[in-house]
C-alpha positions as CSV (number, residue, x, y, z in Angstrom):
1,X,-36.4,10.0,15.2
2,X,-38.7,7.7,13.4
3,X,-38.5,10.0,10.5
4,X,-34.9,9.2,10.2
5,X,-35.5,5.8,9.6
6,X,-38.7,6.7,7.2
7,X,-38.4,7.4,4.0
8,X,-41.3,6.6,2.0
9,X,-40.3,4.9,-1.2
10,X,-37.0,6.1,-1.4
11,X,-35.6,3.9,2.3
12,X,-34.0,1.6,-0.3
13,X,-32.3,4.1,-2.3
14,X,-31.0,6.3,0.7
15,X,-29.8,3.6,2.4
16,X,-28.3,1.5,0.0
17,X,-26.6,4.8,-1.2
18,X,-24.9,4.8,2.5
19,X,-24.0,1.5,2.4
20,X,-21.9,1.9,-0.6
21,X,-20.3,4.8,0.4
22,X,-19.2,3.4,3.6
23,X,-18.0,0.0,1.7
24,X,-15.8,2.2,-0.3
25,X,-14.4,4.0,2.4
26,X,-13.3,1.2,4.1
27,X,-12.1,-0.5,0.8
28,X,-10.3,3.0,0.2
29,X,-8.6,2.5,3.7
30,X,-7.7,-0.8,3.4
31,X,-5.8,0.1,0.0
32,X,-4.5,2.8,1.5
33,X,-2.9,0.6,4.2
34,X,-2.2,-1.9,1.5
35,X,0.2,1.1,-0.5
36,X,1.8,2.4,3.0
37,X,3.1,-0.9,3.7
38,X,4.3,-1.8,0.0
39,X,5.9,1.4,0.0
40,X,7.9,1.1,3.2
41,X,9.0,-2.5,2.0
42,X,10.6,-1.2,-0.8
43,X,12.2,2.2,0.8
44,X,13.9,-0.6,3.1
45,X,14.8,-2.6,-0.1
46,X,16.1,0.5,-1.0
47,X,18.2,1.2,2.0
48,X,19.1,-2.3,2.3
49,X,21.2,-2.5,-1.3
50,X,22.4,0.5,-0.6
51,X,23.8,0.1,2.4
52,X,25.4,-3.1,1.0
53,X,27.1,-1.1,-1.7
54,X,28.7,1.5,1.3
55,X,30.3,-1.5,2.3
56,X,32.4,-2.8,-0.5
57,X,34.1,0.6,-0.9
């Protein structure tokens, strides 16, 4: 196990290489989430007008 955590000179590397991918999964995610819910607001936009316009005819 200790040799997981060991890496000679290249600890910093390895990990720092982990932490960045990790950051950018989560950022990934979040934007993700971010376009889910943008997208929804404006299909409801969407069905919102056009229901309006139903009604007048």
């Amino acid at each position: 196990m200790a040799e997981l955590f060991d890496m000679g000179k290249h600890t910093w590397f390895v990990w720092g290489s982990y932490a960045v991918f990790f950051i950018f999964i989560v950022a990934e995610l979040v934007l993700l989430g971010r376009r889910r819910r943008t997208i929804w607001q404006r299909l409801s936009r969407i069905k919102r007008m056009n229901s309006g316009d139903n009604n007048e005819t």
